[in-house]
N, C-alpha and C positions, 0 to 999 in steps of 0.2 A: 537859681538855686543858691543856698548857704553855705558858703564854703567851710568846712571843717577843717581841722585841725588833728593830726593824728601822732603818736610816736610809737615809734615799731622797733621790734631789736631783731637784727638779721644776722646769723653768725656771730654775734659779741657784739657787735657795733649799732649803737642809736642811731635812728630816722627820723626826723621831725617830716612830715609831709601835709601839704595840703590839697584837698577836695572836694569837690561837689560829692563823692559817694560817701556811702555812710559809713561812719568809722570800725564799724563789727567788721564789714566785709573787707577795709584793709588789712585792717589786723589780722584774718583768717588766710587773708594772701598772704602777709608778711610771716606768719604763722608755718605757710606747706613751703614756703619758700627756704626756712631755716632750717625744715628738715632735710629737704631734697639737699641742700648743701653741707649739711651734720653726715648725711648719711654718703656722699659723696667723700667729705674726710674720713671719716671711716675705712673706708674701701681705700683711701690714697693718703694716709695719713702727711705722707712729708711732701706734696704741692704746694705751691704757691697758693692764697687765698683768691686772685685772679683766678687761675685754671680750676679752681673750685667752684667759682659761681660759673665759670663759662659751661663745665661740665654737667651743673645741677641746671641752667638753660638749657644742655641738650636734654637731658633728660625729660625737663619738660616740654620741652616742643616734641620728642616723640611720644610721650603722653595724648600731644593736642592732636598730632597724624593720626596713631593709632585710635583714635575716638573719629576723625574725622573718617576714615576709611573704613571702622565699623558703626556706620549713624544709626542703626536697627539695634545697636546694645543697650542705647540711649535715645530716643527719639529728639531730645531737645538738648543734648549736648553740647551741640553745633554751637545753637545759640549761647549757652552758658558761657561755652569758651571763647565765644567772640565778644561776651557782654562783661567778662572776667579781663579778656587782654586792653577789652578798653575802658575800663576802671580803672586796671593798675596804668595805663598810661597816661592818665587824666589825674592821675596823684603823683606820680614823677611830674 
């Protein structure tokens, strides 16, 4: 496959990355990703930018439990989120 080329802005900060996925759907991760962490400052405004994204990670991994423990809300969830963690891993 053709490796892309993507730049994403996550909390204030530019990402240049590159992928074999296609660049809508980084963008769309690097997208929930700034919110979950916007919305995390919010909530704790004077953190460290570390304990921010660590905290906007748990958020999302109980997001991914909570989907995985009801797979009947979603039938193909499962899959999404297993085909989602390994796209953003293959563009880190």
């Amino acid at each position: 496959m053709e490796k892309n080329r993507v730049m994403v802005s996550i909390f204030g900060k530019e990402y240049s990355l590159v992928s074999e996925v296609d660049t809508e759907y980084i963008k769309k991760a690097a997208q929930y990703l700034d919110l979950k962490m916007r919305e995390v400052s919010q909530n704790y405004p004077n953190i460290a930018e570390a304990r921010v994204a660590v905290l906007a990670a748990l958020n999302i991994a109980d997001e991914l439990f909570r989907c995985r423990d009801n797979p009947e809300g979603s039938p193909d969830m499962e899959r999404r989120i297993s085909d989602l963690a390994r796209r953003l891993s293959e563009a880190l």
